[in-house]
C-alpha positions as CSV (number, residue, x, y, z in Angstrom):
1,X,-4.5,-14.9,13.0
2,X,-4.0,-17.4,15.9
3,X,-0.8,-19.0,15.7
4,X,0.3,-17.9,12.7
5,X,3.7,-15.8,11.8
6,X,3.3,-12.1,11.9
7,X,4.1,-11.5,8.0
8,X,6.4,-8.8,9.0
9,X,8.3,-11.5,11.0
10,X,8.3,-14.3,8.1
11,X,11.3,-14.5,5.8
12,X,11.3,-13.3,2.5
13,X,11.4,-16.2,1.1
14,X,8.6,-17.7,3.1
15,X,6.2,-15.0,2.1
16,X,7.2,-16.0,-1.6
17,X,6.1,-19.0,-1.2
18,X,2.9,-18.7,0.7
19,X,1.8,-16.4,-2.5
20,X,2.7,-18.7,-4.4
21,X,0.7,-21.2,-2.8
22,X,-2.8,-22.3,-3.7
23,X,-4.4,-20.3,-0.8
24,X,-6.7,-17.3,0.0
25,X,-4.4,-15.2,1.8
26,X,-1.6,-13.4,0.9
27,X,-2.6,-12.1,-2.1
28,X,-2.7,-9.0,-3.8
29,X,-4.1,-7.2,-1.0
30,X,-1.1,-7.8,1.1
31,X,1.1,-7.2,-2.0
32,X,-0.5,-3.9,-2.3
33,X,0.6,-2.7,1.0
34,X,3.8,-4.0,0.9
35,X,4.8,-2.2,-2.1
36,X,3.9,0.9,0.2
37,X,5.9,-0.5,3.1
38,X,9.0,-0.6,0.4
39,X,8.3,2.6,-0.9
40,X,8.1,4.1,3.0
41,X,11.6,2.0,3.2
42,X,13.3,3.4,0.1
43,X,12.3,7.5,0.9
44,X,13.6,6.8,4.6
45,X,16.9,5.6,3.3
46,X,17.3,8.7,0.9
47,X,16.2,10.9,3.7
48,X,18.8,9.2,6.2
49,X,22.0,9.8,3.4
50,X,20.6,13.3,2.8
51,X,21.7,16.4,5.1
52,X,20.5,15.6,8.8
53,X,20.7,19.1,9.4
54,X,17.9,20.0,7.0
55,X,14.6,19.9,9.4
56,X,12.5,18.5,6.3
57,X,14.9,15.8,5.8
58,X,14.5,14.9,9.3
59,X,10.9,15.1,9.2
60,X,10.7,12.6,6.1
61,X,12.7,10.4,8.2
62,X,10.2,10.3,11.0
63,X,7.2,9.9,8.2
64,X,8.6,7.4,6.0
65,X,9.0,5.4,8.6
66,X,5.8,5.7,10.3
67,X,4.2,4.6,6.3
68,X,6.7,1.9,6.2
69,X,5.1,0.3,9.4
70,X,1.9,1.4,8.7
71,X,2.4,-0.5,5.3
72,X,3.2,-4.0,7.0
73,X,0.1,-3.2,9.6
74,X,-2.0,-3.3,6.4
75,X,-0.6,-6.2,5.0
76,X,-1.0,-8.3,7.6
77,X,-4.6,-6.7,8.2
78,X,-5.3,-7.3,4.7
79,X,-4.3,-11.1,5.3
80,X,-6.9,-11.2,8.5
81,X,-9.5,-9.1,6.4
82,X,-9.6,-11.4,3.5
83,X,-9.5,-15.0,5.6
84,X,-12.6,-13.2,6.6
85,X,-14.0,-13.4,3.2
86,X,-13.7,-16.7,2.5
87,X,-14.6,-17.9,6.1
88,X,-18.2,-15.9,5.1
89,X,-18.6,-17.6,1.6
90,X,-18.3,-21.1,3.3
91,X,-21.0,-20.0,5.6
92,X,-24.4,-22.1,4.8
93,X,-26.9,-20.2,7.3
94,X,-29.6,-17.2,6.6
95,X,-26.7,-14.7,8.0
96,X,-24.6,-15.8,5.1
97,X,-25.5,-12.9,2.6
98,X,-25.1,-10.3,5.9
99,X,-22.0,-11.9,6.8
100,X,-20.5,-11.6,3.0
101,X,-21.2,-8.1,2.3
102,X,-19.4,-7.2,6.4
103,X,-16.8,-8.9,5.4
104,X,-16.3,-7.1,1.7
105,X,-16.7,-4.1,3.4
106,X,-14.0,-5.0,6.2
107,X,-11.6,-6.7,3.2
108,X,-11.9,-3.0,1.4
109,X,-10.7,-1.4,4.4
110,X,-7.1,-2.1,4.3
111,X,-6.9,-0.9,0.7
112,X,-8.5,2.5,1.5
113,X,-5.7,3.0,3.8
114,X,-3.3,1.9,1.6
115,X,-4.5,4.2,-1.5
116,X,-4.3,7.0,1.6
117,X,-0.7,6.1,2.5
118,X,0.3,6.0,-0.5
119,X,-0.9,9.7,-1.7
120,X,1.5,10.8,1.5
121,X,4.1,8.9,-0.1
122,X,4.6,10.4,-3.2
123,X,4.4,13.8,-1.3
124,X,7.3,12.4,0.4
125,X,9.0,11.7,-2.9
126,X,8.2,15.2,-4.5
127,X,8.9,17.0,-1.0
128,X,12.8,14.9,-1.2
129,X,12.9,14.9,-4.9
130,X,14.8,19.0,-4.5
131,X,16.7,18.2,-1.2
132,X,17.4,14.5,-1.1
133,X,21.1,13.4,-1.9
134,X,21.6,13.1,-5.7
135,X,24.0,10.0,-5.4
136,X,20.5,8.3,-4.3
137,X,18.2,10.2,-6.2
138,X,16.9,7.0,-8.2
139,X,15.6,5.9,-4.9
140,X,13.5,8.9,-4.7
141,X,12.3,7.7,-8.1
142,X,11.9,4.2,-7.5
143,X,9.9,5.0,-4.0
144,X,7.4,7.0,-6.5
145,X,7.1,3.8,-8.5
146,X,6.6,1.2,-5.3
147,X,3.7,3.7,-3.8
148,X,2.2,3.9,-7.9
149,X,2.0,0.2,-7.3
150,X,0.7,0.4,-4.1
151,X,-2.3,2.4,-5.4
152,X,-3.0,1.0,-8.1
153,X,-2.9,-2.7,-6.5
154,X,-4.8,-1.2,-3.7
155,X,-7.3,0.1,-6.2
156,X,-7.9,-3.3,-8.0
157,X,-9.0,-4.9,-4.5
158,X,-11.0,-2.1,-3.3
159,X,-13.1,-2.6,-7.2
160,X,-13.5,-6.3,-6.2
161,X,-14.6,-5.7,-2.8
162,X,-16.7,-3.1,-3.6
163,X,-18.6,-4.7,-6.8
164,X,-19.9,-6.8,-4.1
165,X,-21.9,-4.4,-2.0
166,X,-25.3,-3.0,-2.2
167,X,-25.3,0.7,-3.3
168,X,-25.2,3.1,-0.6
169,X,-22.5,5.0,1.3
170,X,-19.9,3.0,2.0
171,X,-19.8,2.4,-1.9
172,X,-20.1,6.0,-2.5
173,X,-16.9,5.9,-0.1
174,X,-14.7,3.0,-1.6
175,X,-15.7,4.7,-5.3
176,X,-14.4,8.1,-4.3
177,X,-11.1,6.4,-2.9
178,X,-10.4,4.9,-5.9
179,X,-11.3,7.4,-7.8
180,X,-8.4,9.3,-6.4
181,X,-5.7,7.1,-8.1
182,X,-5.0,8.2,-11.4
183,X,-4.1,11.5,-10.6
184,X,-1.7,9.7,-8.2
185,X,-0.2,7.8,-10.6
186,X,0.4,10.9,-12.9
187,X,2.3,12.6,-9.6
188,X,4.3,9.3,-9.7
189,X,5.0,9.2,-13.2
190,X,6.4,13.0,-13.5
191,X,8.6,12.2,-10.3
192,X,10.2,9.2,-12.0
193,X,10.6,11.2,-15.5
194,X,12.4,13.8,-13.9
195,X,14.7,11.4,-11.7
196,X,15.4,9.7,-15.2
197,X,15.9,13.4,-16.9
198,X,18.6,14.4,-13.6
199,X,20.2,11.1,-14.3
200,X,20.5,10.6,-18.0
201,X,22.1,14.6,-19.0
């Protein structure tokens, strides 16, 4: 967005406050990818205390932190994607019906990637669940929880979005990607209750 702060360049406590704020954008699109952006953060830092020598743990290095700045990418093209939205709802021409469903169809986009990055997450999580360093093994845990939130937040906007479009493929599309959350969300689930069962013997 023209002359705006790259969210991945904003302070923390900025970004607070612009969610906060009575506006269209942040919101929980942007939240939604930045949970996966954390959880991409929190597997890269178990992966960096974990045995270098180890070629997967290396390899999860390199990964997590390709998703963590794939997860601000998304944010901030969630941010674009949904100014787009409302620009298209103010619109007061015959292109305005054209111009909404376009621009439902582009604001789902960023959430179908971030469902997707989030599914290589928790393979992350169960691939350094085994080989990760115990003393951080909570992190592995509560990366599996951070890319469960990015899902299912992700999944929530892609509904929205795609209760606004007419039937057809790219609904077909959007329906099948959300459809592939809850059996995420179970992955995520039995990696945190078996971080909790290593940690509470």
């Amino acid at each position: 967005m023209p002359d705006q702060v790259l969210l991945r360049d904003q302070p923390v406590g900025e970004y607070a406050a612009q969610l906060a704020d009575r506006v269209p954008a942040p919101g929980g699109g942007a939240v939604a990818a930045l949970h996966a952006a954390q959880a991409a953060a929190l597997l890269a830092m178990v992966a960096r205390y974990s045995d270098q020598a180890n070629p997967e743990v290396t390899a999860a290095v390199a990964e997590a932190d390709e998703l963590r700045a794939e997860g601000l990418a998304l944010a901030e093209a969630d941010i674009a994607a949904f100014s787009a939205v409302a620009d298209a709802y103010k619109l007061r021409t015959p292109e305005r019906s054209t111009a909404i469903v376009a621009a439902l169809l582009g604001a789902a986009e960023p959430q179908v990637a971030t469902i997707e990055a989030a599914h290589r997450l928790i393979r992350l999580a169960e691939r350094l669940l085994p080989i990760g360093n115990k003393n951080v093994i909570t992190d592995v845990g509560a990366g599996a929880e951070a890319a469960r939130a990015a899902a299912v937040s992700a999944r929530l906007n892609v509904e929205i979005n795609r209760a606004g479009l007419p039937a057809g493929p790219d609904n077909d599309r959007l329906a099948a990607s959300s459809g592939t959350v809850p059996a995420l969300a179970a992955r995520a689930d039995l990696v945190t209750e078996t971080v909790l069962r290593a940690v509470t013997r």
